[in-house]
N, C-alpha and C positions, 0 to 999 in steps of 0.2 A: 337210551338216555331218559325218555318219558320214563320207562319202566320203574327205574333207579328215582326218577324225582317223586312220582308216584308211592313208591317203597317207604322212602324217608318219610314224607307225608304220614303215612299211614302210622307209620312206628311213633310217630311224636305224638297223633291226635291218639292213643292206644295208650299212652305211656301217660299225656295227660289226664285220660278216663280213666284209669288205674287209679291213679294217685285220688283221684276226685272221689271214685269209688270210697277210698281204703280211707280214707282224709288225711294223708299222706303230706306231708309238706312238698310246696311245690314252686316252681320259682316261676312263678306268671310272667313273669316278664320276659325270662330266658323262651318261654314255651312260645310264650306270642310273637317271638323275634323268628323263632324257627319257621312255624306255620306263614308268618308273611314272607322269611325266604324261598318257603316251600311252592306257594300261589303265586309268588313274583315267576319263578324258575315256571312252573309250570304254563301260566300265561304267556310265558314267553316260547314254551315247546308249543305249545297247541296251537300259533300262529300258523304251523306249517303243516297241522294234519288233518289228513283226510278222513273222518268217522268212520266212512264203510271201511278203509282200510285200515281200523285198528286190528291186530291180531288176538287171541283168544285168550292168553292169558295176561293181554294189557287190559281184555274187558273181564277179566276174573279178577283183576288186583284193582278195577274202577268198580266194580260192584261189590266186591270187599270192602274197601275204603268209604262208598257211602253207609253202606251198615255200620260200619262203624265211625262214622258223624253225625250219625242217628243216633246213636250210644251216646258219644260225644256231648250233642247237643242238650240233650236230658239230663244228664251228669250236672253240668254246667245248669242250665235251668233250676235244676231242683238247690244247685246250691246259692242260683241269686235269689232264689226265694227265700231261703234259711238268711240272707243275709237283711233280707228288707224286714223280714218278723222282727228279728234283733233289732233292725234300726227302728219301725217300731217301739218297738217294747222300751229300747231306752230313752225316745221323744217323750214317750207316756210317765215315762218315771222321772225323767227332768220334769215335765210339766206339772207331774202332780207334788214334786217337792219344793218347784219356786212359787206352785199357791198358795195362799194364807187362805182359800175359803171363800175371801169376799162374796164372788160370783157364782157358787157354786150350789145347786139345786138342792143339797144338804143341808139341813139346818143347824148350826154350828153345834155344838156338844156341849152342856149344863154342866157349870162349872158345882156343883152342890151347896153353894148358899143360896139362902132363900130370902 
């Protein structure tokens, strides 16, 4: 049962870095529902086990899975950075389109009479 909750996990957070990759349309919301099914189910096997006694390929599919939430998490990163640039960049362009100049270290522009 670990095995399987482990699996699912892995197949979601793979299929969200894909998508991230590729910029893929993605339903964030669906995704985020799955991953907190997945942690909920999990938190709840791990109650009952003992570490030394995981077997070899539940510790191949938990050192699989963190490599790729390592992936994951970079994916993810890089794209809330691309998101803050943008919110930048459009704070900057409202701000410089509701100035009129007043305050600004510019000195207004010479209308050409003299």
């Amino acid at each position: 049962m670990l095995l399987d909750s482990l699996k699912r996990l892995e197949a979601t957070v793979e299929a969200e870095t894909e998508a991230l990759a590729a910029n893929a349309p993605l339903d964030l919301g669906a995704v985020n529902r799955a991953k907190s099914r997945s942690l909920l189910e999990l938190t709840r096997l791990a109650r009952g086990i003992d570490a030394a006694n995981i077997d070899a390929e539940t510790g191949i599919v938990l050192a699989r899975l963190r490599d790729k939430l390592i992936r994951n998490q970079e994916a993810v990163a890089l794209h809330l950075r691309a998101v803050e640039e943008v919110g930048e960049t459009l704070q900057a362009s409202l701000q410089a389109a509701e100035s009129d100049g007043t305050y600004s270290a510019r000195p207004p522009a010479q209308s050409g009479r003299a």
